[in-house]
C-alpha positions in Angstrom: -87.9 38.5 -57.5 -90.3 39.4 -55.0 -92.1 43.1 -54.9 -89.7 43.6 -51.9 -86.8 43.1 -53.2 -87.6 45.4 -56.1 -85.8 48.8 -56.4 -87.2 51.2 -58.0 -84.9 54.4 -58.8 -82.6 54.0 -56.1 -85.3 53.7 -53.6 -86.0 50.7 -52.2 -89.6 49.1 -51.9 -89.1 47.2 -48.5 -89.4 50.5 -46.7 -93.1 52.1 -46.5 -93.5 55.9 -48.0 -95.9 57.9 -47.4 -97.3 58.2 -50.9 -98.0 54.8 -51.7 -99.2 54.4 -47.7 -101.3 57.4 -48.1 -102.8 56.0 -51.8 -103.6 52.3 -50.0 -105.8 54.6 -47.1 -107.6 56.5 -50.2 -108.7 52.9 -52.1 -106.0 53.2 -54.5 -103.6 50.0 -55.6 -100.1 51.1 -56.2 -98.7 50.0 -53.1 -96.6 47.3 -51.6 -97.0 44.6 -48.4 -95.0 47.0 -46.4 -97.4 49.9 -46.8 -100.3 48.1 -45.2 -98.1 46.7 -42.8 -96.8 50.0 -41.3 -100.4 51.0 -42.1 -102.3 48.9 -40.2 -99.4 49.1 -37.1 -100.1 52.7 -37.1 -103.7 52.2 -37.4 -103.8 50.2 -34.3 -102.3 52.7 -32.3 -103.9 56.0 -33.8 -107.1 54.9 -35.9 -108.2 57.9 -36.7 -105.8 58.2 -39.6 -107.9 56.2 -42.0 -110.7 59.6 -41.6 -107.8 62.0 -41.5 -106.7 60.8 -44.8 -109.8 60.6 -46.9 -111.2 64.0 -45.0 -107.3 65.7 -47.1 -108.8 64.1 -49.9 -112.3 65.5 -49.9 -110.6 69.0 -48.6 -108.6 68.8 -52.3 -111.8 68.7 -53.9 -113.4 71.5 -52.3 -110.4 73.9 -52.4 -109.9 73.1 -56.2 -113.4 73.9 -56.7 -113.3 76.9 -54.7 -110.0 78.5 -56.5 -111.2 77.5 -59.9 -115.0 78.3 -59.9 -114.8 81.5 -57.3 -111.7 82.7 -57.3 -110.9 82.2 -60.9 -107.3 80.7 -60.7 -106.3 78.8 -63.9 -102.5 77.4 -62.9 -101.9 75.2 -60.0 -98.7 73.8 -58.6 -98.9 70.4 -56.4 -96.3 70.0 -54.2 -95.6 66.1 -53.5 -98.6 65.4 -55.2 -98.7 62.0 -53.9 -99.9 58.8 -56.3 -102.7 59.5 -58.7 -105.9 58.4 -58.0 -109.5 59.8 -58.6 -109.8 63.3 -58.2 -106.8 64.6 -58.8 -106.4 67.8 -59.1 -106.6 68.5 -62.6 -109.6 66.1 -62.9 -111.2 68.2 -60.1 -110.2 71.7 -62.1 -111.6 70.3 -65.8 -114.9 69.8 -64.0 -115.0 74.0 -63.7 -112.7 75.2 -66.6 -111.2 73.8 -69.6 -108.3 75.9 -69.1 -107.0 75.1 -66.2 -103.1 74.0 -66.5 -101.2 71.4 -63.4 -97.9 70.9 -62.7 -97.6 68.2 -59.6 -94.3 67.7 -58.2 -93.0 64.9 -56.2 -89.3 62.8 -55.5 -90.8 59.7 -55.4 -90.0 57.8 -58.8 -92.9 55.6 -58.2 -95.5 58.6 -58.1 -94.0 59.9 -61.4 -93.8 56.6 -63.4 -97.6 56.1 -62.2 -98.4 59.5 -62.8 -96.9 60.1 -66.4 -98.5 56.8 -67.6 -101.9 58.9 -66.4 -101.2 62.1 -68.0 -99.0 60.7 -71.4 -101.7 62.2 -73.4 -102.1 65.9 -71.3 -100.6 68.2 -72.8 -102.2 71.1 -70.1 -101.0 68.4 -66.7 -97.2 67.5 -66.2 -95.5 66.2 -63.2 -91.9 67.0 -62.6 -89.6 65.1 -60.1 -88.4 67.4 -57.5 -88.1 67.8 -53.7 -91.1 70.7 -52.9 -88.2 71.8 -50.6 -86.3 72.8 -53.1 -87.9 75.8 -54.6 -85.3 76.9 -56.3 -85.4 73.8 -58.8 -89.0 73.8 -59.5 -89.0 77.4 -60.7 -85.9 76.4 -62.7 -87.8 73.9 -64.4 -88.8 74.0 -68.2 -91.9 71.9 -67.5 -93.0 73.8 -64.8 -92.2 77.9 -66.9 -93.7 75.8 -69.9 -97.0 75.3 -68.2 -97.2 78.5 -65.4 -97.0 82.2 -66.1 -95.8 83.6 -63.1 -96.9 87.1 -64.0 -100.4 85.6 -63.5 -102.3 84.2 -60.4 -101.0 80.8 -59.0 -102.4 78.3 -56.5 -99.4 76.4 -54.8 -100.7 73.5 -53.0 -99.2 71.6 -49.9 -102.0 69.0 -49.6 -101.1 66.7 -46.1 -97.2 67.0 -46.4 -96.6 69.8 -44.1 -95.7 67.2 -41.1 -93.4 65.6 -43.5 -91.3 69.1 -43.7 -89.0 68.5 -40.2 -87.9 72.3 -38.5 -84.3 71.7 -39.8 -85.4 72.5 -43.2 -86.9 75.8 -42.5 -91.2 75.0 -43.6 -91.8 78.5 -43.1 -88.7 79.0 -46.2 -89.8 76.3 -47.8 -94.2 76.7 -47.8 -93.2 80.8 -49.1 -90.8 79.4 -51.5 -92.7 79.9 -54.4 -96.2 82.2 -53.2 -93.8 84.7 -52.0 -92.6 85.0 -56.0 -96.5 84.7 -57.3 -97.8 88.1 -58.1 -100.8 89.3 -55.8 -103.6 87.8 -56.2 -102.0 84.1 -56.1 -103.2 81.5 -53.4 -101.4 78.9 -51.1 -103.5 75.7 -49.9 -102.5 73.5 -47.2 -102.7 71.2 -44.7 -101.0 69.0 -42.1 -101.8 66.4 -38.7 -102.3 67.9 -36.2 -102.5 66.9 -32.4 -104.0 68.6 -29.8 -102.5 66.8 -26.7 -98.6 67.4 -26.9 -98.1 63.8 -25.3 -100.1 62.1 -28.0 -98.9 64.3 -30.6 -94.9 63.1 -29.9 -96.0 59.7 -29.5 -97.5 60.2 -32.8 -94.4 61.9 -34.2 -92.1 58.7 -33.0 -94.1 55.9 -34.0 -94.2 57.5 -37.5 -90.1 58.2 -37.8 -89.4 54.7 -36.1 -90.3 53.3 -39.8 -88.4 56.0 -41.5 -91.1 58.4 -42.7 -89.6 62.2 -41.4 -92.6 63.3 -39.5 -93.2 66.8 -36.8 -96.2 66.8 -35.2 -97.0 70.4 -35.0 -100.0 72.8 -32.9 -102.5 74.5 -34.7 -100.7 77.8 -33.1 -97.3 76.5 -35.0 -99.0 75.8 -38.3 -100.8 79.5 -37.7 -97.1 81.0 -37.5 -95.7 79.0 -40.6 -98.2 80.9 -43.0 -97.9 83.8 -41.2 -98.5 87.0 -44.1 -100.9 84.9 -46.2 -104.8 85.9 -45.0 -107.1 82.9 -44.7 -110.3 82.9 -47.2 -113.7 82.1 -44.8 -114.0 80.1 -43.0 -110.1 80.3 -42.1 -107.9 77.5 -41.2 -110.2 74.7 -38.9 -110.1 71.3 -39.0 -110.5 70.3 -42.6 -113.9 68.8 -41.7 -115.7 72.3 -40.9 -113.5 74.0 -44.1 -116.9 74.3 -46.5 -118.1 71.1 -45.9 -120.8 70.1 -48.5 -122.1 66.9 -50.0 -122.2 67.7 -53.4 -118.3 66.2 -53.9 -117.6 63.1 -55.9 -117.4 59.8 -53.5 -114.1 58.1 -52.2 -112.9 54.8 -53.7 -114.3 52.1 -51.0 -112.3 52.1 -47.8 -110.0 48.8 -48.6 -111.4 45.6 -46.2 -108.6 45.2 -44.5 -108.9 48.7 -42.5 -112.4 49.0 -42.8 -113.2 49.0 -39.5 -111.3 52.0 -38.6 -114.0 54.4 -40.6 -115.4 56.5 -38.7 -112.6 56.6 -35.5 -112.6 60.6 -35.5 -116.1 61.0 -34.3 -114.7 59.3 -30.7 -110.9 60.2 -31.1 -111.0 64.5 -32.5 -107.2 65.2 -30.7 -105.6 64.3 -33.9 -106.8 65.5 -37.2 -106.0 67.3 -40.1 -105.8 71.2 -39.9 -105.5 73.7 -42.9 -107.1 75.7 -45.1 -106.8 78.5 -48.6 -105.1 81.2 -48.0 -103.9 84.8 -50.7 -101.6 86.7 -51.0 -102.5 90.2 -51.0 
């Protein structure tokens, strides 16, 4: 049987997601033939999505560090967390408390077969399957009440899924799910693609559903309105390139040969990128 005829859970692995195509852009290994391929179609077209992906990656890093080391947050929940790979965020927390407790969530069985295997031994990190639209089940959840106080301060993350979250399904409902039941004091981190040029931007938005990945491109102004009642820490939301940019961060894995030569695109492409930032409640 070959890797595409494999099923994994009910969801079939001659199909591309976004996980394991977002995992293959980061260095990482847990991914099929059909990943790079939509990959590197969609590379072709829009190469700036090699930098847009490891710049999310980088962004993590820096907004872990910033909720855990300044802002003294101790509980994080990771909303389709995505495959594992360095620098997760609970391997980015331990590096500024050793009392910092995770809970990632994602629907994709792959991410959570990968990701128990990483964590089997954690007894502070868990990852729950669930849709991250579907608030109401992740707050239900023993694994996640086991490891989160909610009387306490929480960071919620929604690292690079936002354009996965199509209008129909109400994103505002669905990024306040949770923050909007965290006491004061509690944080929200996000990000999504962005396009400047409407054109570009549904072009964008097509070739991406045309292989069955829900995507909405989205303005900066409509990303602005869907987290509308948090406030932005400094510098505010900007592209996640100018949000506390520093090199004193861990390096990627290598850029995989295949793509290489798409490093580096953003410097002469900046219409699309990623757009996001930290933001409390108050």
């Amino acid at each position: 049987m070959t890797e595409d005829q494999i099923e994994i859970g009910g969801i079939p692995t001659d199909i591309p997601t976004s996980a394991r195509a977002y995992g293959w852009l980061l260095g990482g290994k847990e991914n099929f033939t059909v990943d790079q391929q939509f990959m590197k179609a969609t590379l072709e077209v829009f190469p700036t999505c090699l930098d847009i992906a490891r710049e999310n990656r980088r962004f993590l890093y820096r907004a872990v560090r910033h909720l855990t080391e300044e802002v003294g947050i101790r509980q994080f929940l990771d909303m389709g967390c995505g495959l594992p790979t360095d620098n997760n965020v609970h391997q980015v927390a331990g590096q500024f408390t050793d009392d910092a407790r995770v809970v990632y969530v994602d629907i994709d069985p792959i991410v959570l077969a990968h990701a128990r295997a990483l964590l089997a031994c954690d007894d502070s990190t868990v990852v729950v399957r669930a849709d991250m639209r579907d608030h109401d089940a992740i707050l239900a959840n023993p694994d996640v009440n086991r490891l989160i106080d909610f009387s306490e301060p929480v960071a919620v993350l929604f690292l690079s899924v936002g354009h996965h979250i199509l209008d129909e399904f109400d994103p505002h409902a669905v990024l306040h799910g949770v923050i909007d039941r965290a006491v004061p004091g509690s944080y929200l981190a996000f990000s999504q693609v962005v396009c400047d040029d409407p054109e570009r931007g549904a072009r964008f938005e097509q070739s991406i559903n045309e292989y069955g990945i829900p995507w909405r491109n989205r303005s900066t102004a409509q990303v602005d309105e869907l987290l509308s009642g948090l406030e932005p820490v400094e510098p505010g939301l900007v592209n996640l390139s100018d949000w506390r940019p520093t090199a004193d961060q861990p390096a990627l894995a290598p850029v995989p040969a295949d793509i290489a030569r798409y490093e580096g695109a953003s410097r002469s492409d900046p219409s699309i990128y990623e757009y996001g930032g930290v933001l409390r409640k108050s």
